[in-house]
N, C-alpha and C positions, 0 to 999 in steps of 0.2 A: 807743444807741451810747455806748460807755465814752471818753470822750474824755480822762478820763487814762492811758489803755493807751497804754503805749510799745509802737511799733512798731520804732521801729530807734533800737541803743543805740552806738553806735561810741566803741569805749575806743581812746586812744593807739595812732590810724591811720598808719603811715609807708608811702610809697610812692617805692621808687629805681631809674631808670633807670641801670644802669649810675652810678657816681659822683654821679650828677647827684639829689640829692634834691626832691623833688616835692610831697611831703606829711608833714609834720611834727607830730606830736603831737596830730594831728584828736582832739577828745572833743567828740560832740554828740549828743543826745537829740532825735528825733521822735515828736510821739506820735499816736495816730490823730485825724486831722480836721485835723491842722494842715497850713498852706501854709507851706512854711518856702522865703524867697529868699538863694539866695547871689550875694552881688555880687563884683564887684575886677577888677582891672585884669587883661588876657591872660596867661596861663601864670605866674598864683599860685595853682592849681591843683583849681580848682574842677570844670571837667570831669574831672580824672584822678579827684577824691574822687566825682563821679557814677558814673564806668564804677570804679570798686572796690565802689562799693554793690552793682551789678550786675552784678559778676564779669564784666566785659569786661578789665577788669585784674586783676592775683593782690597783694592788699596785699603788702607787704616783712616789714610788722611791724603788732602789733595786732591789734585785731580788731572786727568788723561783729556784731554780735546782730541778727535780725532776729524778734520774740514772742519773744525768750530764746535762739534759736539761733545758735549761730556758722554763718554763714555759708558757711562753707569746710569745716566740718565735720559738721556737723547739721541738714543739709538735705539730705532722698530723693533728691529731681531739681532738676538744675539748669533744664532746661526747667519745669518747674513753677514751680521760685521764679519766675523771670523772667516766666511768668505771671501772678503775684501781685504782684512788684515790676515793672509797664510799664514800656518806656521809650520818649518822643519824642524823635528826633535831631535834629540841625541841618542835615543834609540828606536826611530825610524816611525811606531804606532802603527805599523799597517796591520789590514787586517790578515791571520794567516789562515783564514776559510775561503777567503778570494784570490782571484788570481790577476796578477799586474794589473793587467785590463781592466776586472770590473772596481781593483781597489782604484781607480782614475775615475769609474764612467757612475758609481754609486751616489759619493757625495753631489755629483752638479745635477741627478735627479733630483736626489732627495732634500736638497739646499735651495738649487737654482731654476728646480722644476722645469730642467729642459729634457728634449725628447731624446729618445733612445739613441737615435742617428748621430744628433746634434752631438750630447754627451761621447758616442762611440769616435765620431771625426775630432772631436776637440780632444780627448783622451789618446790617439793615437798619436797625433801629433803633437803634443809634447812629450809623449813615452819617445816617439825618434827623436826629438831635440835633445833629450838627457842621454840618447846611446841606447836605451833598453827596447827597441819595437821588435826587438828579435824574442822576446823573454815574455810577451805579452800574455803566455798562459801559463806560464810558469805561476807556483804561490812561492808566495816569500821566503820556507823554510829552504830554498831551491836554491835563494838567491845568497852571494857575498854580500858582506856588510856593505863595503861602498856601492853596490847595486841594488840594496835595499833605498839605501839614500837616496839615489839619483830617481827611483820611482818614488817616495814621497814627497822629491823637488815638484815629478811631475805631476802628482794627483795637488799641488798645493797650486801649480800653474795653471792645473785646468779649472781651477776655479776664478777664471778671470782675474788675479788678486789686484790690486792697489800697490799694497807692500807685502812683503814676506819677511817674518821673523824669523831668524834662524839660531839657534838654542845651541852650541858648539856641538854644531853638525859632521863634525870629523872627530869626537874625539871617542867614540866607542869603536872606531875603524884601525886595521892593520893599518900601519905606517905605508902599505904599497898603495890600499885603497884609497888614502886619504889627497894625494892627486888627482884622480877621475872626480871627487869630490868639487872639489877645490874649483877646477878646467871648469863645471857646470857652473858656478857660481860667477866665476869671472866672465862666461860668455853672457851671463843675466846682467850683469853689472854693465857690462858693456854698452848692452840695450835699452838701457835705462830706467830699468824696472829698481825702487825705492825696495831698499833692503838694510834692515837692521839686523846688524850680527855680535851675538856672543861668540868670541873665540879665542882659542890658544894657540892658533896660527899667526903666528907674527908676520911672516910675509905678506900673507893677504894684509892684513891690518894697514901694513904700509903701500903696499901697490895697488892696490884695487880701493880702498877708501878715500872717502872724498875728507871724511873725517874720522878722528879717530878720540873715544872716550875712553879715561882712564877711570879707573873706581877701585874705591879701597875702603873697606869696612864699612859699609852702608851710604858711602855720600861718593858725587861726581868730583875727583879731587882734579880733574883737569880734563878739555875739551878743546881738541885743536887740530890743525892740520896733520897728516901723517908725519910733515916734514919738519914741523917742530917738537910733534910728541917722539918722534924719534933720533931727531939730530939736535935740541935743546931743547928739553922740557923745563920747564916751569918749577917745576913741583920733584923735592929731595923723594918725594916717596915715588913718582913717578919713574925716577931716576933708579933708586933700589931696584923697581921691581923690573924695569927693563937690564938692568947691569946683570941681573938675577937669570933672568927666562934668554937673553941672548948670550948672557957670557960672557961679558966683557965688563 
């Protein structure tokens, strides 16, 4: 594995809701294998630059490379990319007409055009990897929220991905679920599977990231190792908003 291969290059990203600007001059580099956390305070627009990565949004201005390609322009299919780039929501998306299994074994037919078998063996095995193979024909309204989760980690993994975006994936969770959450993610991180995360989990941010992005009001106000944005930041607003969210 080439772990200096940039997977996703974003030059001078802007994103505007009518008047109201969103995203400001984003330039960030991810490269394979890295767990890169974005922190900051609500709607300094962290979620909008996730759903731009993954064309749930249309940038304003700029542009996403993802291996070299723009985004918007240099990509076959859009269901494919998004097969390649996952993404885990903040309130889960599954479907609740399916049950565990087929919300796994649905998208890699109808995405990745593999066979039933194929789809059911690969579906399996990461429903065990996340803890739920026992839950498999359960439907969603059945499941806890962090067990909701852990099967959209898995139906995101059964699609082969590249990377997976995670959209503050614990924060619709009871405070008990939000550990089985978390446990899943750190053993992905682990393996080296390329993971961009919005979160309001600080620890993760700091123990599990290879890098950690600050953002405040629409622009990247800082970009650094866990062990600087944590133990000397750069940047007084960095500073605020960590003395803030930890308390001290």
């Amino acid at each position: 594995m080439n772990t200096n291969e940039t997977v996703f290059e974003i030059k001078h990203l802007q994103k505007q809701f009518g008047d109201h600007e969103v995203l400001r001059d984003i330039n960030m580099t991810v490269r394979r294998g890295e767990v890169v956390s974005i922190i900051g305070a609500s709607g300094s627009g962290k979620s909008t630059l996730l759903r731009c990565v993954n064309l749930l949004e249309t940038p304003s201005d700029g542009e996403i490379l993802y291996k070299g390609q723009n985004i918007q322009t240099g990509i076959p299919s859009l269901s494919r990319y998004r097969a390649e780039v996952g993404m885990v929501f903040q309130q889960f998306n599954l479907f609740n007409n399916m049950t565990v299994l087929q919300n796994c074994v649905s998208p890699q037919k109808l995405v990745l055009g593999r066979g039933n078998n194929e789809a059911l063996e690969t579906a399996r095995h990461f429903l065990k990897k996340v803890g739920m193979e026992q839950f498999i024909n359960a439907k969603p309204r059945q499941l806890s929220g962090g067990q909701k989760q852990r099967v959209a980690i898995a139906r995101a993994l059964s699609m082969s991905p590249e990377v997976i975006l995670f959209d503050e994936p614990t924060s619709a969770l009871d405070p008990e679920m939000v550990g089985e959450v978390l446990s899943v993610m750190r053993s992905l991180a682990n393996e080296g599977l390329t993971m961009l995360v919005v979160t309001h989990e600080m620890s993760f941010a700091r123990d599990v990231s290879n890098r950690v992005v600050f953002m405040d009001q629409g622009v990247i106000e800082e970009d650094n190792s866990p062990e600087v944005i944590f133990n000397n930041p750069e940047k007084q607003r960095t500073r605020e908003f960590l003395s803030r969210v930890l308390g001290n």
